[in-house]
LOSESE-669019 format. One record per residue (C-alpha): residue number from 1; residue in one letter; x, y, z. Coordinates in nm, 2 decimals, padded with zeros to 4 digits, always signed. Each point is the difference from the previous one (the first is absolute). Layout:
# residues N
ATOM    nr   rest       xx       yy       zz
ATOM   NUM      A        X        Y        Z
...
//
This chain:
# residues 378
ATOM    nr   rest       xx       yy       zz
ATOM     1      X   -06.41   -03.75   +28.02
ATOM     2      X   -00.36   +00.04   +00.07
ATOM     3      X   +00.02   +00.06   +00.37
ATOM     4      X   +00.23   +00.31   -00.16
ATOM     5      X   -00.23   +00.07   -00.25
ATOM     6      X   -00.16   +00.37   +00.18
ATOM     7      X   +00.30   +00.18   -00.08
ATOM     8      X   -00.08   +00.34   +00.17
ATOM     9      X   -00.08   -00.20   +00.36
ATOM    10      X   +00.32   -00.06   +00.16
ATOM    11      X   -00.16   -00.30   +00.23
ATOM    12      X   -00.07   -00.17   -00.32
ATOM    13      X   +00.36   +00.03   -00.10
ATOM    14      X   +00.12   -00.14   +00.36
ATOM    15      X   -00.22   -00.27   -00.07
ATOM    16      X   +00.09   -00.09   -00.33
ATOM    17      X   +00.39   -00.01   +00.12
ATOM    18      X   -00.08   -00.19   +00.32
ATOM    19      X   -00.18   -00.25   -00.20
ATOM    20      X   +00.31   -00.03   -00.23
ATOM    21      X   +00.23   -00.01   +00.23
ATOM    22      X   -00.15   -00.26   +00.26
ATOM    23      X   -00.14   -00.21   -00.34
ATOM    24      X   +00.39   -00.03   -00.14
ATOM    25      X   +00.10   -00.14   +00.36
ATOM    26      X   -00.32   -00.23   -00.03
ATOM    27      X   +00.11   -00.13   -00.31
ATOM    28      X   +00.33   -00.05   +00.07
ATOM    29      X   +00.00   -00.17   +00.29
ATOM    30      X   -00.30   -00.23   -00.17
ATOM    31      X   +00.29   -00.08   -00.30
ATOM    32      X   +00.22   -00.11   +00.25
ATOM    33      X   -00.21   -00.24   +00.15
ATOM    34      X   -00.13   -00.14   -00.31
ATOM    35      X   +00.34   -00.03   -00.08
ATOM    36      X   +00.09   -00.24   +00.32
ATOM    37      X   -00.29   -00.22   -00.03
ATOM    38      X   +00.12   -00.03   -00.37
ATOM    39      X   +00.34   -00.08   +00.15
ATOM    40      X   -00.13   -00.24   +00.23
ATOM    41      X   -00.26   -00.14   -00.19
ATOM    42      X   +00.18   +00.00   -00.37
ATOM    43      X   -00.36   +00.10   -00.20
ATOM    44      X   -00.21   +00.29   -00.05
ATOM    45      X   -00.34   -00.14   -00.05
ATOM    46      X   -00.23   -00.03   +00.26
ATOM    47      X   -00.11   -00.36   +00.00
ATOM    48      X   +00.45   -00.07   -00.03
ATOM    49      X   +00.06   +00.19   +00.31
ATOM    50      X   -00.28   -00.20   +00.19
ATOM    51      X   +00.10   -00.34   -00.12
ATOM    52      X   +00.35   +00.08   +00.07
ATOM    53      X   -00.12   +00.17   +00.36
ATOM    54      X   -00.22   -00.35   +00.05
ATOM    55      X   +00.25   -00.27   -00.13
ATOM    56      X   +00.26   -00.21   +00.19
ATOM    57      X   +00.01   +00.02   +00.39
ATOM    58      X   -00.07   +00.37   +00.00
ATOM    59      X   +00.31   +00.16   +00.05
ATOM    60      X   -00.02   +00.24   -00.26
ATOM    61      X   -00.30   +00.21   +00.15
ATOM    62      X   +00.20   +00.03   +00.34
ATOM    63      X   +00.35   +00.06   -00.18
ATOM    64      X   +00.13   +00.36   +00.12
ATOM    65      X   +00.02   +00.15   -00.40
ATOM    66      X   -00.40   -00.11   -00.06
ATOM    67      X   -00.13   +00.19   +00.34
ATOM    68      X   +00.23   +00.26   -00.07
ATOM    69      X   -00.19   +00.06   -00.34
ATOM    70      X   -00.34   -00.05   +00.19
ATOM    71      X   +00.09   +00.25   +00.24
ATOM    72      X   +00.12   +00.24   -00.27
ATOM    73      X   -00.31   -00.10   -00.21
ATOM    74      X   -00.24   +00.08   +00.31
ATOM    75      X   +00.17   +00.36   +00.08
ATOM    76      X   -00.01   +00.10   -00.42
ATOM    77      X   -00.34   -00.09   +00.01
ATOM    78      X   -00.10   +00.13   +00.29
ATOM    79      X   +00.12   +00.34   -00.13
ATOM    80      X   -00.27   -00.02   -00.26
ATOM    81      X   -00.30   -00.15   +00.16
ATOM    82      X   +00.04   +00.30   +00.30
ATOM    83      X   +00.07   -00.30   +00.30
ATOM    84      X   +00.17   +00.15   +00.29
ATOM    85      X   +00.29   +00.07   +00.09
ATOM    86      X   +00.04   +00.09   -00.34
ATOM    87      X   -00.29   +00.22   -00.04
ATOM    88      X   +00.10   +00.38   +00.10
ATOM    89      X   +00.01   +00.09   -00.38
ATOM    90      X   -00.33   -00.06   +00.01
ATOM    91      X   -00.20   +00.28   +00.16
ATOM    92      X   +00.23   +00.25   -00.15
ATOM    93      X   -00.11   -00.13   -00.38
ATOM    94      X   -00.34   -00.04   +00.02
ATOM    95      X   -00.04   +00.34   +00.15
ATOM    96      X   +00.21   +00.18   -00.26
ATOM    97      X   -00.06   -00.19   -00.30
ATOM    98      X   -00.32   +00.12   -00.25
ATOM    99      X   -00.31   -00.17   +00.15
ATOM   100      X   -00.12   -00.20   -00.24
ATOM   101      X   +00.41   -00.13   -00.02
ATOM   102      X   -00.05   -00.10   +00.37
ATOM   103      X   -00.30   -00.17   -00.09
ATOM   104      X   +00.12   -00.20   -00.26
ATOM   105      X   +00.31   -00.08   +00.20
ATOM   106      X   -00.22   -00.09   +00.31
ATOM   107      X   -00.20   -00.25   -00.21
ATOM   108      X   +00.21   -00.11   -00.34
ATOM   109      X   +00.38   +00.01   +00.11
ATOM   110      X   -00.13   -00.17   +00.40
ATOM   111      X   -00.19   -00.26   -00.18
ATOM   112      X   +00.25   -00.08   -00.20
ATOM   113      X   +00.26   +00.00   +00.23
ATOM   114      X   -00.18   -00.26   +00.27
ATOM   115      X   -00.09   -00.21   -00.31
ATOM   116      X   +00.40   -00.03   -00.04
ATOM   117      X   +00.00   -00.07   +00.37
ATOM   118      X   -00.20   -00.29   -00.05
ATOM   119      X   +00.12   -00.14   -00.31
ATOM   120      X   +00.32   -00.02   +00.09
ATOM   121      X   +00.02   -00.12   +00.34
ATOM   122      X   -00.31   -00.23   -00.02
ATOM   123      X   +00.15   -00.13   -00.29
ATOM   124      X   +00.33   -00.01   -00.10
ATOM   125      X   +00.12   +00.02   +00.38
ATOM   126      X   -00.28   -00.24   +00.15
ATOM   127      X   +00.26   -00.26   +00.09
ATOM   128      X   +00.19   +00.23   +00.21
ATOM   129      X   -00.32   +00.15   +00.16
ATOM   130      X   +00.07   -00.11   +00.37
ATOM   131      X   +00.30   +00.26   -00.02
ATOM   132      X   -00.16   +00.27   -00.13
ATOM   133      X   -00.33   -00.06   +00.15
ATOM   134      X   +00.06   +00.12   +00.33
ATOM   135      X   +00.22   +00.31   -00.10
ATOM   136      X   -00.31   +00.13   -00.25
ATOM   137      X   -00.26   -00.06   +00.31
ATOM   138      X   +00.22   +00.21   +00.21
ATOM   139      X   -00.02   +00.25   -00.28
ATOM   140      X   -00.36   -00.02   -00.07
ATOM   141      X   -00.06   +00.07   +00.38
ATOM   142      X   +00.24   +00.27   +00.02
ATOM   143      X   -00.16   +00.18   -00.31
ATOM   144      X   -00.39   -00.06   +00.10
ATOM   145      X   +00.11   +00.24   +00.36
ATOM   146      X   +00.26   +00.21   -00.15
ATOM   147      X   -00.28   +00.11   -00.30
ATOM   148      X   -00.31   +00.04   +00.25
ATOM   149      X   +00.19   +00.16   +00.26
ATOM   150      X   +00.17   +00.26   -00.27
ATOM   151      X   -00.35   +00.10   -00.12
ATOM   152      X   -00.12   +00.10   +00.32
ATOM   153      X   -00.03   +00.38   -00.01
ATOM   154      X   +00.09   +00.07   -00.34
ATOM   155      X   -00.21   +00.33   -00.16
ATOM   156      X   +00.12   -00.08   -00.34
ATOM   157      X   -00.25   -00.29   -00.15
ATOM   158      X   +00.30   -00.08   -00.29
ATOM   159      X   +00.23   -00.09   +00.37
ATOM   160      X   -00.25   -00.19   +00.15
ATOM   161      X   -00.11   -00.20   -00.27
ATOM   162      X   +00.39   -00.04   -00.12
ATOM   163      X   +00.06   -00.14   +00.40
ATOM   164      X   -00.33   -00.19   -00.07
ATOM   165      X   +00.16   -00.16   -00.29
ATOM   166      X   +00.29   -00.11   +00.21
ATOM   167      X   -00.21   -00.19   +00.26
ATOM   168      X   -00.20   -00.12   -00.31
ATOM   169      X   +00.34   -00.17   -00.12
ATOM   170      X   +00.05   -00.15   +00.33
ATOM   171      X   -00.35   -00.20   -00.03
ATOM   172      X   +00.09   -00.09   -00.33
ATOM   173      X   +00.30   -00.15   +00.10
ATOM   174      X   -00.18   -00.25   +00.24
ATOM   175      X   -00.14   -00.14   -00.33
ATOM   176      X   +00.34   -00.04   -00.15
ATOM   177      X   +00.16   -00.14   +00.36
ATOM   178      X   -00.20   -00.33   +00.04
ATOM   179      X   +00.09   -00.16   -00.35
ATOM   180      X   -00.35   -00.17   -00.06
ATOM   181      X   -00.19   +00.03   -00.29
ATOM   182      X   -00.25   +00.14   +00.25
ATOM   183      X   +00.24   +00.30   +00.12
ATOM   184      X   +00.04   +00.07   -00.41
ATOM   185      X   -00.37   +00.02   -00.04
ATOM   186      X   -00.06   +00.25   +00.31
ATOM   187      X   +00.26   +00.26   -00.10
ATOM   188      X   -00.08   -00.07   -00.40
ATOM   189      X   -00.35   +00.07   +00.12
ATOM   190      X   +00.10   +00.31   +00.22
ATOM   191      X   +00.20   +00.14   -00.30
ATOM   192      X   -00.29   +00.04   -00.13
ATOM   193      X   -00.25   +00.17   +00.18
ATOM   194      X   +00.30   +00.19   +00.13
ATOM   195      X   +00.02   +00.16   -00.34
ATOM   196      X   -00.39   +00.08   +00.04
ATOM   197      X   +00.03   +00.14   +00.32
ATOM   198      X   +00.36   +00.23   -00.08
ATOM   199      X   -00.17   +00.13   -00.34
ATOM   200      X   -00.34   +00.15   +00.19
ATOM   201      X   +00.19   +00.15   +00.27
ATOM   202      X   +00.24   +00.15   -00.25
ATOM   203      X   -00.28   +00.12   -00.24
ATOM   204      X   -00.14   +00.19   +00.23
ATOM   205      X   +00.33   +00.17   +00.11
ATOM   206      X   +00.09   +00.10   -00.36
ATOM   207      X   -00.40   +00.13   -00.03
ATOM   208      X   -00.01   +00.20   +00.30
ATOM   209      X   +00.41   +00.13   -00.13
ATOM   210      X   -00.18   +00.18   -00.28
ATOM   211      X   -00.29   +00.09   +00.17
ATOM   212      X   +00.15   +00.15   +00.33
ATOM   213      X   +00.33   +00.13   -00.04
ATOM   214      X   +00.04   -00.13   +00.34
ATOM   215      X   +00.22   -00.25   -00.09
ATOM   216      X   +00.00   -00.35   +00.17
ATOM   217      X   -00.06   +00.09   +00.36
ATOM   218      X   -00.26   -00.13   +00.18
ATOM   219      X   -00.20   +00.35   +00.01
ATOM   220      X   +00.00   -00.09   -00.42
ATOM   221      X   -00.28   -00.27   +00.08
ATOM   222      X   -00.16   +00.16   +00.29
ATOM   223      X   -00.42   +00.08   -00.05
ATOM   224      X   +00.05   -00.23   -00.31
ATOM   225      X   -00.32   -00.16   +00.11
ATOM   226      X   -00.23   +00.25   -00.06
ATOM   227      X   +00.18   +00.19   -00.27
ATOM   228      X   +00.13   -00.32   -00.22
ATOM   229      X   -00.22   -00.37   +00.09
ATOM   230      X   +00.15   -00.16   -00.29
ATOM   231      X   +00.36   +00.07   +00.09
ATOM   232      X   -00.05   -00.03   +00.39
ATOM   233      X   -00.19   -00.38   -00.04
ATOM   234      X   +00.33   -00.14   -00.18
ATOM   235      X   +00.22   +00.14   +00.27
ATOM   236      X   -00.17   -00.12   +00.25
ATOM   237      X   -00.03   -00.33   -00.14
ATOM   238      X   +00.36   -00.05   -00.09
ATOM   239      X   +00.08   +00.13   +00.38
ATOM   240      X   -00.21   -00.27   +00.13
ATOM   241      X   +00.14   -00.24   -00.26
ATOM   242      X   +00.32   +00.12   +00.11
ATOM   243      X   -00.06   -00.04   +00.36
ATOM   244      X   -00.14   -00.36   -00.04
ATOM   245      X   -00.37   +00.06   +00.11
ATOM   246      X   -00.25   -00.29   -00.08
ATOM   247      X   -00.18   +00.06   -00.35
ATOM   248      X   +00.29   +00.13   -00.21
ATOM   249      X   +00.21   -00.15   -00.23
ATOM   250      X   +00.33   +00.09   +00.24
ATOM   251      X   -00.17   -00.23   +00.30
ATOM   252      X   +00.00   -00.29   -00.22
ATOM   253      X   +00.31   +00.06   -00.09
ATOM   254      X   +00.13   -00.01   +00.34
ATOM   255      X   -00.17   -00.28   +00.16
ATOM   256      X   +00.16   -00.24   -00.30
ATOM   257      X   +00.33   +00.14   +00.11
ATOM   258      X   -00.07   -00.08   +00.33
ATOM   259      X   -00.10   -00.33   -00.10
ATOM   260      X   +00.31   -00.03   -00.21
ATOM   261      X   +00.23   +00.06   +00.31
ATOM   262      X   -00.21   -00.21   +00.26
ATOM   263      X   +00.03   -00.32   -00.24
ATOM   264      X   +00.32   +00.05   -00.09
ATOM   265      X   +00.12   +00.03   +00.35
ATOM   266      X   +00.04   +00.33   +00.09
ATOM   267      X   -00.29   +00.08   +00.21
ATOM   268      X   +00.20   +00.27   +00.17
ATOM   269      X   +00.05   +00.22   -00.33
ATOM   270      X   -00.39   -00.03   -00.06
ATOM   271      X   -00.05   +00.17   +00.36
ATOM   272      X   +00.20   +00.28   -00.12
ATOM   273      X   -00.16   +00.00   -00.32
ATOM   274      X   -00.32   +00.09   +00.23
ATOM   275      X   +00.19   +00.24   +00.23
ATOM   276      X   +00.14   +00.18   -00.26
ATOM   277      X   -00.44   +00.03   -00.18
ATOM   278      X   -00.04   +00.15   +00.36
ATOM   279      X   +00.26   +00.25   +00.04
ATOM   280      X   -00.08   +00.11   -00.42
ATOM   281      X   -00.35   +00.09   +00.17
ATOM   282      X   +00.16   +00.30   +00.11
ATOM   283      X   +00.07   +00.18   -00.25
ATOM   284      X   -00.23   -00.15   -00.32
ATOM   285      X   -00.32   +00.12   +00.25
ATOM   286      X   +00.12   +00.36   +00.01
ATOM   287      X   -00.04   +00.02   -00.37
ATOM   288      X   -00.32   -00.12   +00.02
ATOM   289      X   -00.09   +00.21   +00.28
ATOM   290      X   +00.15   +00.35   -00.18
ATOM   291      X   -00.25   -00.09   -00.33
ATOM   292      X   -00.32   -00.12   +00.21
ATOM   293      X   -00.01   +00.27   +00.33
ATOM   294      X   +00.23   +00.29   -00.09
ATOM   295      X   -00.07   +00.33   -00.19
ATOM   296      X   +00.15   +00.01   -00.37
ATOM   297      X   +00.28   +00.30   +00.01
ATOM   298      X   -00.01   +00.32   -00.23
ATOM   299      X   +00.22   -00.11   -00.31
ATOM   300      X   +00.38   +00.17   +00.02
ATOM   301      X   +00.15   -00.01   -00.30
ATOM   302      X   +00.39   +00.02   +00.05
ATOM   303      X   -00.05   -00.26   +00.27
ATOM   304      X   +00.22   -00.26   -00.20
ATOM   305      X   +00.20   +00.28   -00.08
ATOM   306      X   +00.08   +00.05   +00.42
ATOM   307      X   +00.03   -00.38   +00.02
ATOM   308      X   +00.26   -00.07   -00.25
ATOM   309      X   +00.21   +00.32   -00.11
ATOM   310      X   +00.02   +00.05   -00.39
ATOM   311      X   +00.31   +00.08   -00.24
ATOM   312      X   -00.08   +00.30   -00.15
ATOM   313      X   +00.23   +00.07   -00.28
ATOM   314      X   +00.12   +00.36   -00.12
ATOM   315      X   -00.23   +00.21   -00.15
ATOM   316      X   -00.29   -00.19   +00.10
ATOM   317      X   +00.01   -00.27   -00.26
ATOM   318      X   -00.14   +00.23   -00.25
ATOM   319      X   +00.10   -00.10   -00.36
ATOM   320      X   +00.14   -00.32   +00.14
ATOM   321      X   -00.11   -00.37   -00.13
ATOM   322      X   -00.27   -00.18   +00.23
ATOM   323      X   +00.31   -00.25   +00.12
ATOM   324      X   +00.17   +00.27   +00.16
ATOM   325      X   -00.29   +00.11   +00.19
ATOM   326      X   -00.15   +00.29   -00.25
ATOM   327      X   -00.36   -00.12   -00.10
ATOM   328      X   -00.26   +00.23   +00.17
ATOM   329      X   -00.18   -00.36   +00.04
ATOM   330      X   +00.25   -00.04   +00.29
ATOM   331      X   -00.09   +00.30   +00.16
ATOM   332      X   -00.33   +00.02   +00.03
ATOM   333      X   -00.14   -00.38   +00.07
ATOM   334      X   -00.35   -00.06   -00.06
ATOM   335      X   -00.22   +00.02   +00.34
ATOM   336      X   -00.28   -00.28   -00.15
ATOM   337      X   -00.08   -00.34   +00.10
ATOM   338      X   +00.12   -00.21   -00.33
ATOM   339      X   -00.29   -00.24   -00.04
ATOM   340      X   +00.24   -00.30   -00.12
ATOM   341      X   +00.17   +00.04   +00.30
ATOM   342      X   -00.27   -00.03   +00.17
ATOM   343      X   -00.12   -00.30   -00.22
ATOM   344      X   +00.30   -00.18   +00.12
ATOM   345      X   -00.01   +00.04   +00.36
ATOM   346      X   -00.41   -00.12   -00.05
ATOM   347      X   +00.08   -00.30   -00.17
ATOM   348      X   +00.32   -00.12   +00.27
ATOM   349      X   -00.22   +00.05   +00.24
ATOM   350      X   -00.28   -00.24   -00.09
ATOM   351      X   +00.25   -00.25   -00.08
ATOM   352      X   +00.16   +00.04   +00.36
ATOM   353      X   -00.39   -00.06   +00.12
ATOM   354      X   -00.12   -00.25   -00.25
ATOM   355      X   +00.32   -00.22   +00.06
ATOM   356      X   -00.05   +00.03   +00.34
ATOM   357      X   -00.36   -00.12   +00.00
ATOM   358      X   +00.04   -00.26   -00.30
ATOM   359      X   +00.37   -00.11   -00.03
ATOM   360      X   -00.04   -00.35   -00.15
ATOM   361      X   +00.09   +00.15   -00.35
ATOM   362      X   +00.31   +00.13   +00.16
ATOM   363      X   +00.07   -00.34   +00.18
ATOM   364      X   -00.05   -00.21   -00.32
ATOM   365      X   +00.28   +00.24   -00.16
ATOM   366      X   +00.23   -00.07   +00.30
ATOM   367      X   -00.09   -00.36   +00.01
ATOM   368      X   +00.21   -00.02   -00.41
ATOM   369      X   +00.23   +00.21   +00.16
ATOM   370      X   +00.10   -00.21   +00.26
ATOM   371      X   -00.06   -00.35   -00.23
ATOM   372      X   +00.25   +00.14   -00.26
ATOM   373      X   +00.27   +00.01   +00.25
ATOM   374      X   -00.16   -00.28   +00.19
ATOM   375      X   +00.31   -00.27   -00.10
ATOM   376      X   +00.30   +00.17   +00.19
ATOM   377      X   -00.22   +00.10   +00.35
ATOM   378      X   +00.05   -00.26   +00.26
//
């Protein structure tokens, strides 16, 4: 409903009914799965399904009706947490949905679906981890190339960052994949500073939105440098954070994911894990590049108006209510810099930078995390 919610944009309408669409088939195929492991298993609560998963000789977490639900399980929630092959609804959503809706679904509804991700497989599916293990790696590596590949060359920032969040996904999974409380602890800790880094980047998108009327290309952020310091220092942080470079939150971040994978024996997913930071280079260091060394452009208003056709209704929306597109608010946006806006995309940055330069009180919150699950990880 809220990717809907600009009801004279007809992007934001695609978006909302993409979102609806590809989020019923989500669903639905997660309820089946969670149906079959109930089958299988004969309970509903977490610490049930791993007892039953773990007791006997082991049977139950290779019978054919349990990795059926798994597999069902992995493809609902893949839907939501944007892990290819089942992220193409992605781009499409965050580019027509309302800015600050793509920001809150790039940092709320990702956060929340990886921390599903790793509940319930390093939890109550722990005992049948050397099935699903493998297939989730594969996954994870397939999403990391498919999301930093698929940002190369994009001019809209709300595309890049939207294929940024798919290779983002991918790194997280390497967390979930190894089953260790260590694994749980990197991508709890990543889940965090990913938020961080997501909410500066996004800040300043919605800020220069307003400001601009250039929309969310690239040319939006160009000569922000000169023109707006505290706007261009958070973006250039959360691109380096993004990008994994030393001294930021995101690097840290990284390098316990990498650890994650190496002890838990998949050395080969924590090469692409690096592989995939390289290739994301490409297109995070144009951003910083367009704010830092290029000329700001004049401001065109109409420019979001070019980009995503509106729905004009008849008459002009004179007389009409301001749901169906008739408050004079709509039509003529305020060209400001919003100072709260601002505020927010300040204080994500420093927290990107701080964590990144002192992240023991992050660790020590990741260290309960991973103790409170500690009694179920082998």
């Amino acid at each position: 409903m809220l990717c809907a919610s600009e009801l004279r944009r007809e992007h934001s309408l695609e978006s909302g009914l993409k979102y609806l669409i590809v989020g019923a088939v989500g669903s639905a195929t997660l309820l089946y799965g969670l149906a079959m492991i109930y089958g299988a298993t004969g309970a509903t609560d977490f610490d049930a399904i791993a007892r039953a998963l773990s007791g006997g000789d082991g049977g139950l977490a290779t019978d054919p009706l349990t990795l059926t639900g798994i597999a069902l399980c992995v493809v609902g929630l893949a839907f939501k947490a944007s892990v290819a092959p089942f992220h193409q609804w992605t781009p499409d959503v965050y580019e027509g949905a309302p800015t600050p809706v793509t920001a809150f679904m790039a940092v709320a509804t990702k956060v929340a679906a990886l921390g599903v991700f790793l509940r319930f497989f390093d939890v109550a599916l722990i005992g049948a981890q050397s099935s699903w293990g493998p297939a989730l790696a594969a996954l994870a590596a397939i999403t990391i190339l498919v999301g930093n590949v698929g940002a190369l060359g994009q001019s809209s920032l709300k595309r890049m960052l939207a294929y940024s969040s798919v290779a983002q996904a991918g790194y997280m999974l390497a967390g979930v994949v190894v089953a260790t409380q260590l694994g749980i602890r990197a991508t709890v800790f990543y889940l965090a500073v990913y938020a961080f880094m997501n909410m500066a980047s996004f800040a300043v998108i919605v800020a220069r939105e307003r400001e601009t009327g250039l929309g969310d290309s690239i040319q939006a952020v160009a000569g922000l440098g000169r023109e707006r310091p505290l706007l261009a220092w958070p973006m250039t942080i959360s691109m380096l954070a993004l990008a994994g470079i030393p001294a930021t939150a995101g690097f840290t971040g990284k390098f316990y994911l990498i650890d994650a994978a190496v002890s838990g024996g998949y050395t080969w997913l924590g090469v692409v894990i690096v592989v995939g930071s390289m290739i994301s280079l490409g297109y995070y260091l144009p951003v910083i590049a367009a704010m830092w060394m290029r000329k700001a452009p004049s401001a065109q208003p109409g420019a979001d108006e070019l980009l995503s056709p509106a729905i004009t209704p008849p008459g002009g929306g004179q007389g009409l209510p301001a749901l169906a597109g008739g408050s004079p608010e709509l039509d003529e946006p305020a060209r400001k810099l919003q100072p709260e806006v601002a505020c927010v995309a300040i204080l994500a940055g420093a927290a990107t930078l701080f964590f990144g330069i002192v992240p023991q009180p992050l660790f020590d919150l990741v260290h309960h995390a991973g103790s409170a699950l500690g009694g179920l990880f082998f």
